[in-house]
LUMDOKOL-862454 format. One record per residue (C-alpha): residue number from 1; residue in one letter; x, y, z. Coordinates in pm, 1 decimal, decimal comma, m for minus. Each point is the difference from the previous one (the first is absolute). Layout:
N
(r NUM A (X Y Z))
...
% end
This chain:
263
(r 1 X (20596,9 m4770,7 2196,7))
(r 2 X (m116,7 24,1 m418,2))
(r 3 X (m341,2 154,8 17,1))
(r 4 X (m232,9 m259,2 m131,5))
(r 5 X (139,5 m293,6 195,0))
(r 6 X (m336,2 m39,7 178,7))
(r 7 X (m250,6 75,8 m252,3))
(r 8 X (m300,6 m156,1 30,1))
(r 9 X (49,7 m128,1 329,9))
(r 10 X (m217,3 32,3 318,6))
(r 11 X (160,2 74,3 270,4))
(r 12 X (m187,6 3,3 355,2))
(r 13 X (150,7 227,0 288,0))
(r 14 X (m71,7 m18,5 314,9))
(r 15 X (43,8 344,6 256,1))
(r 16 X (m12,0 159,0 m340,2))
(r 17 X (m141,4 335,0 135,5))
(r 18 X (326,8 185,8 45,8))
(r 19 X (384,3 m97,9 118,8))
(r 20 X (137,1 m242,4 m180,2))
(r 21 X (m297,3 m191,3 m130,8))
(r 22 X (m145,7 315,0 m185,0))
(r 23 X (431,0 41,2 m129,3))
(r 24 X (m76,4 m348,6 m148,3))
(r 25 X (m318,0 85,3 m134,9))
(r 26 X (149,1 252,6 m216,1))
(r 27 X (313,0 m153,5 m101,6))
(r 28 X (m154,6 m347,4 m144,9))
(r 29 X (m305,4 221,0 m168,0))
(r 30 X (336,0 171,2 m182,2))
(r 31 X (111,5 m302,1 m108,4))
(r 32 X (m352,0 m81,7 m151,5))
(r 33 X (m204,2 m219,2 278,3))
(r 34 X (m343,6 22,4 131,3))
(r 35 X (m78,5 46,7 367,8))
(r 36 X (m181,5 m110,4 214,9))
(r 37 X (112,0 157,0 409,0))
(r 38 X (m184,1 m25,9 302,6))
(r 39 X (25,8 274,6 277,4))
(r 40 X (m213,2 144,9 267,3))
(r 41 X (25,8 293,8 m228,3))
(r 42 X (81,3 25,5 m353,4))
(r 43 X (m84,1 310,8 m72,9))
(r 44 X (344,8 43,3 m125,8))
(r 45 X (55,0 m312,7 m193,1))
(r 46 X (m343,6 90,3 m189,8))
(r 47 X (174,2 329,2 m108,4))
(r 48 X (281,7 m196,5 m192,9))
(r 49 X (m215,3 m115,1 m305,7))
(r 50 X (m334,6 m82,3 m99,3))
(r 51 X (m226,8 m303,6 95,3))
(r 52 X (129,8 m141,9 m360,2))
(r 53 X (376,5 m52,9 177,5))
(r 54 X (m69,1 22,3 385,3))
(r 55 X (m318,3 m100,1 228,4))
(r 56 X (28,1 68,4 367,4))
(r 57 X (m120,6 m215,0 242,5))
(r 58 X (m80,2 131,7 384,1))
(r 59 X (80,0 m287,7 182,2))
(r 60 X (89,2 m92,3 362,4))
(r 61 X (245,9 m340,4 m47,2))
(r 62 X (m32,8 m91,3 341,7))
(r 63 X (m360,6 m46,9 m109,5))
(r 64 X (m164,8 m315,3 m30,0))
(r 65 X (m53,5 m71,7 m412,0))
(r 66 X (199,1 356,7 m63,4))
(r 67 X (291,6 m175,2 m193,4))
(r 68 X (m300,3 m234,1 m213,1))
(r 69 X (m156,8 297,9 m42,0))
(r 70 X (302,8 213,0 m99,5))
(r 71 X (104,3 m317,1 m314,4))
(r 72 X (m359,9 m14,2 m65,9))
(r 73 X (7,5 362,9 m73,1))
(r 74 X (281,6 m10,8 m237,0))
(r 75 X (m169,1 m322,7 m185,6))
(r 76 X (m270,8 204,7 m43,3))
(r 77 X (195,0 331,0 m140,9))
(r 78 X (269,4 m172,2 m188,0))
(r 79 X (m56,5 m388,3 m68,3))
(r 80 X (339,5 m107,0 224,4))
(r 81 X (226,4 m6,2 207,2))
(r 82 X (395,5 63,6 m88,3))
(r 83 X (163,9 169,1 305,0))
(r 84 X (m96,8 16,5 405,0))
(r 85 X (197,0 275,1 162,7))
(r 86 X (m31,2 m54,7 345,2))
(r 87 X (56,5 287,4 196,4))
(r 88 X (m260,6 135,7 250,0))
(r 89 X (89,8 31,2 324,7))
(r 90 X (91,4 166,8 312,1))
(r 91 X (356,2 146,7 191,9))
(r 92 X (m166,3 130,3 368,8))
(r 93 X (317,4 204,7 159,0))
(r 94 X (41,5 m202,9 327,4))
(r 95 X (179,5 111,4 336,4))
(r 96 X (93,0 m335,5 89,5))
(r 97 X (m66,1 m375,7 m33,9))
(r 98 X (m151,3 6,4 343,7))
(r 99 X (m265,8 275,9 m48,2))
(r 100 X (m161,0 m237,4 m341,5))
(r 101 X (m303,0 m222,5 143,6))
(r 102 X (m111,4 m249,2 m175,8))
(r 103 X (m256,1 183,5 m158,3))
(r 104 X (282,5 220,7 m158,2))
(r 105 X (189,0 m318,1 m165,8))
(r 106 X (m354,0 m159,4 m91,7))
(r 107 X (m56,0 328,2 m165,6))
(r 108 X (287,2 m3,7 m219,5))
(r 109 X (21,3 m357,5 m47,9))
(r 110 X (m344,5 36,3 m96,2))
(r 111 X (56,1 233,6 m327,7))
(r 112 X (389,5 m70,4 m77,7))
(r 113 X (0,3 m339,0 m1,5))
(r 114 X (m330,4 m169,3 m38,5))
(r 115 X (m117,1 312,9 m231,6))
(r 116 X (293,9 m157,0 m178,6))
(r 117 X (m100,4 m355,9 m44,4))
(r 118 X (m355,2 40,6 m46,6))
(r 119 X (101,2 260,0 m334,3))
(r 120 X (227,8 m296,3 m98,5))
(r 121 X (m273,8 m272,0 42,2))
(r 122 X (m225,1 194,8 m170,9))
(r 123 X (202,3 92,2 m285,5))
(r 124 X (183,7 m369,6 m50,3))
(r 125 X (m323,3 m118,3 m44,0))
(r 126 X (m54,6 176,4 m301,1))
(r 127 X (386,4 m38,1 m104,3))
(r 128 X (29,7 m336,1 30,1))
(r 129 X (m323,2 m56,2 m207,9))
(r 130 X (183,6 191,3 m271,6))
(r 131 X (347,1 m169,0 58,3))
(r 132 X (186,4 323,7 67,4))
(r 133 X (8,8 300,2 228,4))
(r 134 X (248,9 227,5 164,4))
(r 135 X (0,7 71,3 424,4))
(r 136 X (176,2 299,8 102,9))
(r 137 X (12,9 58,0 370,4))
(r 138 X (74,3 305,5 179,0))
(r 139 X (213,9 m73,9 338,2))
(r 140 X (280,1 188,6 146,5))
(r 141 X (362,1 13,8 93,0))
(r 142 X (m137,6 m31,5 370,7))
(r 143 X (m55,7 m330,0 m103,0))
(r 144 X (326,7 m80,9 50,6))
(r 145 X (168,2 301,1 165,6))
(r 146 X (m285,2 42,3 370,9))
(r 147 X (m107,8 352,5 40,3))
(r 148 X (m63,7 70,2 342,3))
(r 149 X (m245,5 269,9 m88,9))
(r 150 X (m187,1 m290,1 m208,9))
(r 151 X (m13,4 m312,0 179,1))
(r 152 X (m300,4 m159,4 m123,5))
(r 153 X (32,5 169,3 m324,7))
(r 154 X (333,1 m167,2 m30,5))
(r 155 X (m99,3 m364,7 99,7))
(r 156 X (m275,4 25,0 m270,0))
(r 157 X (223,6 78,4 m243,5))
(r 158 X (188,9 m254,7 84,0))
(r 159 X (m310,9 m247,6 m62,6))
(r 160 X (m37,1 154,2 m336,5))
(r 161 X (357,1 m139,3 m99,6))
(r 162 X (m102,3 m354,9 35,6))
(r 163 X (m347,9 45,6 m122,7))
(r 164 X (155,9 106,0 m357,3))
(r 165 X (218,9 m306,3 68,8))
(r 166 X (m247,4 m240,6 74,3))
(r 167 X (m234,2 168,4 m318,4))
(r 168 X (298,4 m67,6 m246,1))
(r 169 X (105,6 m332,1 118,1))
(r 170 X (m357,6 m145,7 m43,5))
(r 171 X (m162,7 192,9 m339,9))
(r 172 X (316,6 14,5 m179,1))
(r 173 X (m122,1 m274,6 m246,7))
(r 174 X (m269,8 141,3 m20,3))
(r 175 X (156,9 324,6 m173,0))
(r 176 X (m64,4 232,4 285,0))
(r 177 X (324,9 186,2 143,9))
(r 178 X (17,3 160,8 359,6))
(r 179 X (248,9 243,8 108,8))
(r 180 X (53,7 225,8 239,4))
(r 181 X (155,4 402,0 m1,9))
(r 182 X (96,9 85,6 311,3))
(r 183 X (72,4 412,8 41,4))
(r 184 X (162,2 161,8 270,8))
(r 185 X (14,9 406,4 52,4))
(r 186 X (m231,9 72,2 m244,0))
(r 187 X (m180,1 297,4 55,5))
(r 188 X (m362,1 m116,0 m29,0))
(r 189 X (m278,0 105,4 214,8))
(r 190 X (139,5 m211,9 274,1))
(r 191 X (233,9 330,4 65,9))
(r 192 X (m251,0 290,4 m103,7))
(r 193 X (m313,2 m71,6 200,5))
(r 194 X (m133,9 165,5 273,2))
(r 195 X (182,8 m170,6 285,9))
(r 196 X (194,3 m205,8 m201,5))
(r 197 X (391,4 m62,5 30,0))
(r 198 X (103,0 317,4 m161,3))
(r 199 X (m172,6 145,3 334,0))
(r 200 X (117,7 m267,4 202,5))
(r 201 X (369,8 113,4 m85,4))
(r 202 X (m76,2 391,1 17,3))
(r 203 X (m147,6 m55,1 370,1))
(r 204 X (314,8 m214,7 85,6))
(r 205 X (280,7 188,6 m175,6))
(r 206 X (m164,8 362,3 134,1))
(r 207 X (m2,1 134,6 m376,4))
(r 208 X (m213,7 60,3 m311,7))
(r 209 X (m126,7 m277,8 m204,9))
(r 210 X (247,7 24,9 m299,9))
(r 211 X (309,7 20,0 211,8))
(r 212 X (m107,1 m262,0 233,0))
(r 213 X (m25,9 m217,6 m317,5))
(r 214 X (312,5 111,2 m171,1))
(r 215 X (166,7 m117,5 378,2))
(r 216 X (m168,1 m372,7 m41,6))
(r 217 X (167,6 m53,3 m326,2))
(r 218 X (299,9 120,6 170,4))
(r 219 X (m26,2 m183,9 292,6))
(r 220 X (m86,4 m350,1 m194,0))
(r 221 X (266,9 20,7 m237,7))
(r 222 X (m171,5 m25,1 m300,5))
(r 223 X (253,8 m17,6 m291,9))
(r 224 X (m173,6 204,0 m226,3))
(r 225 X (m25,0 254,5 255,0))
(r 226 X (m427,2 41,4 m40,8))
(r 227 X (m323,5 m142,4 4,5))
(r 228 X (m130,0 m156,8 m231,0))
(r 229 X (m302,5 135,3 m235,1))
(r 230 X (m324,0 m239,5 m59,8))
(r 231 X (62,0 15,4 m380,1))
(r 232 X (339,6 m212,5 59,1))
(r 233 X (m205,7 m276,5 179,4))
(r 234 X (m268,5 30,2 m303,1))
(r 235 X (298,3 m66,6 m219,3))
(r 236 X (95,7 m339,7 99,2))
(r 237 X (m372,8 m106,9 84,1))
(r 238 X (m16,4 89,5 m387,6))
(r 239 X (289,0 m222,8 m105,6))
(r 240 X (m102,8 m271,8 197,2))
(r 241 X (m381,5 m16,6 m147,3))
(r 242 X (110,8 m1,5 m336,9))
(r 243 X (137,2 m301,2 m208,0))
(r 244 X (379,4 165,9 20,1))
(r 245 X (m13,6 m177,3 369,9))
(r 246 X (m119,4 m295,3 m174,7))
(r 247 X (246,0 m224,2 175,6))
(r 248 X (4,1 157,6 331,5))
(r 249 X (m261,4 m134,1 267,9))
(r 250 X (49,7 m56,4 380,4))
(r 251 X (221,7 291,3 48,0))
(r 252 X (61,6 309,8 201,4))
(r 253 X (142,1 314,5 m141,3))
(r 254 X (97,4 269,2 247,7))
(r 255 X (m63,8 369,0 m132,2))
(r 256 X (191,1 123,2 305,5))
(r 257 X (253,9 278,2 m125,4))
(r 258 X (254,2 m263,8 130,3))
(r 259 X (m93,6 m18,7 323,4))
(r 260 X (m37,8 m388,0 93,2))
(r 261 X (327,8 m184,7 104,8))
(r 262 X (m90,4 m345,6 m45,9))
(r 263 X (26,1 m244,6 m287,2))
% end
């Protein structure tokens, strides 16, 4: 993407702390936007730029008023709205379908999905007031392709598909386009943290970390034959918040290495 395509824009990011949402951070600032991202902690996403091009927000979205608060923020910093990234959200490594109570699929529910809709009601609020707006929302090839390490992580991505859906269907007259990028085997902190699947596969495969990574991508047949990197996701969230996607809205694109085998 031209640097420049998003200049002047303000572009709110949920889960923008690190991962992914702090890739997308970065890229769209590139391209000349203003952010606005909301994290637990943003100590990260504060060291990107100055308060003139980024404010940080420490917000909890499964929070009552946390999403109000979060659009009321960027109002306040920047004058608009342009761009919602949603994104936040959490991948617990599960043994089983049986061992998650329903505590564990509230929980996830909880931030993946209604985190989700209360960003979007917030922020189409504000777009539709202005007669434009751009939703980008963060799901997952598990979406479509179950994980049985990520059960309820899957079945809320799943939830996010139709939610972009449902978004586009109804605000498209009003100028606001919702989309969704879906990545799969991208090596975000998902993998790296403590506990996370990159030590979920070194436990079960009996090896180190790297090679018990390098056998997953062998083992899933990814095409490209590695994982993917959160600046490839940031990439196509890019594209899709700028006016290049200007005809594009109730979509999915799949930043997968190749790995999904359905239409």
């Amino acid at each position: 993407m031209v640097d420049g395509d998003l200049s002047g824009r303000v572009v709110v990011i949920t889960g923008a702390g690190g991962g992914i949402g702090l890739a997308c951070a970065r890229r769209v600032l590139d391209a000349g936007a203003l952010v606005v991202g909301a994290d637990l902690e943003t100590t990260r996403l504060e060291e990107l730029a100055g308060p003139d091009r980024v404010r940080a927000v420490r917000a909890d979205l499964r929070a009552p008023g946390a999403a109000e608060e979060m659009i009321a923020a960027a109002l306040e910093a920047f004058g608009r709205v342009d761009v919602l990234v949603n994104n936040a959200g959490v991948a617990p490594v599960r043994d089983g379908f049986l061992g998650i109570t329903d505590d564990d699929w509230a929980a996830t529910l909880e931030l993946n999905l209604m985190g989700y809709v209360r960003a979007a009601r917030a922020a189409v609020a504000v777009m539709r007031d202005a007669g434009s707006g751009v939703l980008v929302h963060i799901a997952s090839e598990a979406a479509r392709m179950p994980n049985p390490r990520l059960p309820d992580y899957s079945v809320s991505k799943a939830a996010v598909l139709m939610l972009s859906k449902v978004l586009a269907a109804e605000f498209a007259p009003s100028g606001i386009r919702s989309n969704v990028v879906s990545p799969a085997f991208v090596r975000s902190p998902i993998y790296d943290r403590p506990g996370g699947l990159a030590d979920s596969l070194a436990e079960e495969f009996g090896v180190d970390r790297e090679t018990a990574l390098r056998r997953y991508v062998e083992l899933n047949g990814i095409p490209l034959g590695r994982l993917g990197t959160v600046g490839e996701v940031a990439e196509m969230v890019a594209f899709l918040a700028s006016d290049r996607a200007g005809f594009v809205t109730g979509a999915n694109f799949c930043v997968d290495g190749g790995v999904t085998p359905v239409v």
